[in-house]
N, C-alpha and C positions, 0 to 999 in steps of 0.2 A: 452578194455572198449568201450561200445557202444557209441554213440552221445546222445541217452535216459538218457543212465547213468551220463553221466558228467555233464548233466544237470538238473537232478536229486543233483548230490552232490552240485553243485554250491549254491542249495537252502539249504540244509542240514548244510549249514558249519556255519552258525548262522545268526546274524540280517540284515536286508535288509538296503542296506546302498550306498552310491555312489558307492563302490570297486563294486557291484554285477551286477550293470547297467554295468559298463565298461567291466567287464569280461565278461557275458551273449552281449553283443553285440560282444565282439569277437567269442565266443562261436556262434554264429547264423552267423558271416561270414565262420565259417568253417563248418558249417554248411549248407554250398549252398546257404544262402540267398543276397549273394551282402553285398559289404562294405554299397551303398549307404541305402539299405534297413533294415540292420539291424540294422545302428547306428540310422536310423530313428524309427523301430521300437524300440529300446532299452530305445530312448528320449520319446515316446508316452506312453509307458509304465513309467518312473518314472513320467511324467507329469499327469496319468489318476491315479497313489497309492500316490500321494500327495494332489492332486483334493479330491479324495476320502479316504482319510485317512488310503490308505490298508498299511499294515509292517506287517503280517507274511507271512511266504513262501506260505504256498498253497493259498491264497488269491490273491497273487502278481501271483505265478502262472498259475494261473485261468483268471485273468488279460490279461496276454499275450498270453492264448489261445484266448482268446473274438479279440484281439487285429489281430494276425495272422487269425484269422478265417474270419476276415472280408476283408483280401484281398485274400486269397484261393478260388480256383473254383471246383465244383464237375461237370460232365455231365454224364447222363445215356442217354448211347447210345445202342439200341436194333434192333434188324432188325424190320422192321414194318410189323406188321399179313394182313395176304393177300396180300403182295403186293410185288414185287423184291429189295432186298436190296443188293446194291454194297457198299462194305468197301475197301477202299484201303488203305492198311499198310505200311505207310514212315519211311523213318530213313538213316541213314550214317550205312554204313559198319560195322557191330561186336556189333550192341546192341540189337540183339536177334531177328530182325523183322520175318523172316523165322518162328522159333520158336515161335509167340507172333502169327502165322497165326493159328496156328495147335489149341494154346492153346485156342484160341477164338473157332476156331470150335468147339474144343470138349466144352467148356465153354456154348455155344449158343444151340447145338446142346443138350447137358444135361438138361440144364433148359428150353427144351420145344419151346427155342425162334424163330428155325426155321424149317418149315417141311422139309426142306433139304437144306446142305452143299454142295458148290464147290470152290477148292483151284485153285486159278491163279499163275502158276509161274510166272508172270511180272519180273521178276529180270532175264532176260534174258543175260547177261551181263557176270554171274557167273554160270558155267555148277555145280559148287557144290551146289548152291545154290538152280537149277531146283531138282539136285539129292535129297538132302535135303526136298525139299517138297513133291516128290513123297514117300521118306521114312515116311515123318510124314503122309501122303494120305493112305500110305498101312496099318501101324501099327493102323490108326482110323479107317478105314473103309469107307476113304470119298474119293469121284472121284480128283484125281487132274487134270487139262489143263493143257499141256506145247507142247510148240513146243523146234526147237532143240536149244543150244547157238548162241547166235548171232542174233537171230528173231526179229520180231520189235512188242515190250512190249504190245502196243495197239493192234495187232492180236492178242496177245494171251488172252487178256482180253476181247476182240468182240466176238472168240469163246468160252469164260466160259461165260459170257451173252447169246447165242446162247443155250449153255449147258444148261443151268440153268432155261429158256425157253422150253427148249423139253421134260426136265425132271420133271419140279415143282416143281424144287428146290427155295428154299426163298432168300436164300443168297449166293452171291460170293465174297468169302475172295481174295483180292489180296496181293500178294506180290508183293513190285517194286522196281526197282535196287535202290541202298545205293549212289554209286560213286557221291560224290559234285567235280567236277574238277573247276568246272566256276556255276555261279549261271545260268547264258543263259543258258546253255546246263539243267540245270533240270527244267526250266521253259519251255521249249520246251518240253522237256519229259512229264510232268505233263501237260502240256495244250493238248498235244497230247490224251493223256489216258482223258484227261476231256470230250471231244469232241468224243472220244467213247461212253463214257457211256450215253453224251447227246444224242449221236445218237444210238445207239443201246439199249439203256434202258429207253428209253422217262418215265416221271412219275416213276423212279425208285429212292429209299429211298437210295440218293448216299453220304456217310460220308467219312472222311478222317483222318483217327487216325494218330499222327506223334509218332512213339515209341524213348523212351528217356533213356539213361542210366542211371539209379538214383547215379553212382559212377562217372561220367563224367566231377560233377565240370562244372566249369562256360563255358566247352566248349557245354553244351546243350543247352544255350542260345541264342550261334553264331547258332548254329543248327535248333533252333526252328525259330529263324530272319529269316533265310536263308527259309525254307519250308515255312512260311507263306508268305513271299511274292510272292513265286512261286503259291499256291491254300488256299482256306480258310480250316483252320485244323480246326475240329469240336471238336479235343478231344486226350489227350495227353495219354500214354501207358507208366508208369514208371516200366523197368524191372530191374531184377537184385537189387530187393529191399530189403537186407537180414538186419541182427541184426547189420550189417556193414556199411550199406546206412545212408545216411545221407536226403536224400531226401526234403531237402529246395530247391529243384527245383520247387520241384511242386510252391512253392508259389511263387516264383520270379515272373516266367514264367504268373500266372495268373495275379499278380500284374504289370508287366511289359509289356505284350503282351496280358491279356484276355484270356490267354488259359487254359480251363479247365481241370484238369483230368478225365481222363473214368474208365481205368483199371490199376492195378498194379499186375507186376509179380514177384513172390517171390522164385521160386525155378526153376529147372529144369523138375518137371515134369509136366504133361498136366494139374493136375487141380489143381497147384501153379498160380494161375490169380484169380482175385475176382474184381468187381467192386471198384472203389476207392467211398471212406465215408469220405468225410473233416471230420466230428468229429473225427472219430477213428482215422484217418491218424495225429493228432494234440498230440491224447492224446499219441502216441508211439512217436510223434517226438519230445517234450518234456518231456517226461514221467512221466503222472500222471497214477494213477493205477498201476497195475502188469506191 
């Protein structure tokens, strides 16, 4: 059973009453949203249907969309017309980043947003990982940069800037190593590549998505702490968001750190990615509607 579903029957099972407050706030810590946020929101909610006189389900319901909705963050991020847009794509090891490089290409690249694509293997680090991206380069259609394992991440980002200048291409997707061993060491890494793109893309539309496991549980949180204090992330990437996710990250994360979501991926293939919709994203994660 889904986390839509249980939450769904929770309302179903009859009158809105103290037992539903306390189960619906367990239900929303397992849910990804934090013991502390969920028992808060769970109190603001019976405090705003006693305020207001609500007691049936879908009203109560509705209630605590308004309620969630008001700490959730949306961001549309696009590459900008006429002008060089650098995207660098973060994350820890195995939550899709590689993959989440390709899907934005072809994503960007379909709806017209850029007159051409270049994939950066930044994630030097991992020889599967350069592999990896040349595979998803060939099967799109789109130029990937890499140099060999081992290289230093910022060369290979200086020449897709370089690339993407000769060519007329709009935008350059990076990928960049996952490995957190120590926080220094990715604040070095990431200050490094920052200072590229200031210096090689002066006036370039330079954004930084952090890609998030939406199955990951409260360790996306340590994740998101840890990246934001290394560079300022424009916009969060929730993969691996199926009928199985639970996906109250997104709203911790906003509510707790400011960070808003850009895109969610939902499947394995390329145009499984769609921009993230706080509305919609609200009404599946409670489930109102189908």
């Amino acid at each position: 059973m889904s986390f839509a579903d249980r939450i769904r029957n929770l309302f179903r099972l009859g009158s809105v009453d103290e037992t539903l407050y306390e189960e619906l706030a367990d239900l929303l810590v397992e849910g990804d949203l934090g013991a502390s946020l969920a028992f808060s929101v769970s109190d603001e909610l019976k405090a705003r249907c006693r305020s207001k006189g609500l007691s049936d389900p879908v009203s109560v319901k509705l209630e605590l969309k308004a309620i969630l909705g008001g700490y959730g963050k949306e961001a549309r991020i696009l590459p900008r017309d006429g002008a060089l847009s650098v995207f660098l794509v973060l994350g820890v090891n195995g939550v899709g980043k590689t993959t989440t490089c390709a899907k934005l290409a072809d994503y960007f690249r379909r709806q017209g947003h850029a007159s051409g694509v270049i994939l950066a293997a930044g994630d030097t680090f991992r020889a599967a990982a350069i592999d990896q991206l040349k595979i998803h380069g060939q099967r799109l259609g789109i130029r990937v940069v890499a140099q060999k394992p081992g290289s230093d991440p910022g060369a290979v980002l200086w020449d897709a800037i370089d690339a993407a200048k000769a060519e007329g291409a709009g935008l350059v997707l990076a990928d960049t190593a996952g490995r957190m061993h120590t926080r220094a060491d990715l604040v070095k890494e990431l200050g490094k590549i920052d200072k590229v793109v200031a210096a090689r893309a002066e006036g370039a539309d330079y954004r930084r998505l952090l890609v998030i496991d939406s199955t990951t549980g409260q360790n996306g949180l340590k994740q998101a702490e840890t990246f934001s204090q290394a560079v300022k992330i424009d916009g969060l990437v929730l993969t691996k968001h199926d009928s199985s996710a639970k996906g109250g990250m997104a709203i911790r994360l906003a509510k707790e750190l400011g960070l808003p979501t850009a895109f969610v991926g939902t499947g394995e293939g390329y145009g499984d990615i769609s921009p993230f919709v706080l509305d919609t994203f609200l009404d599946e994660f409670i489930g109102i509607g189908n």
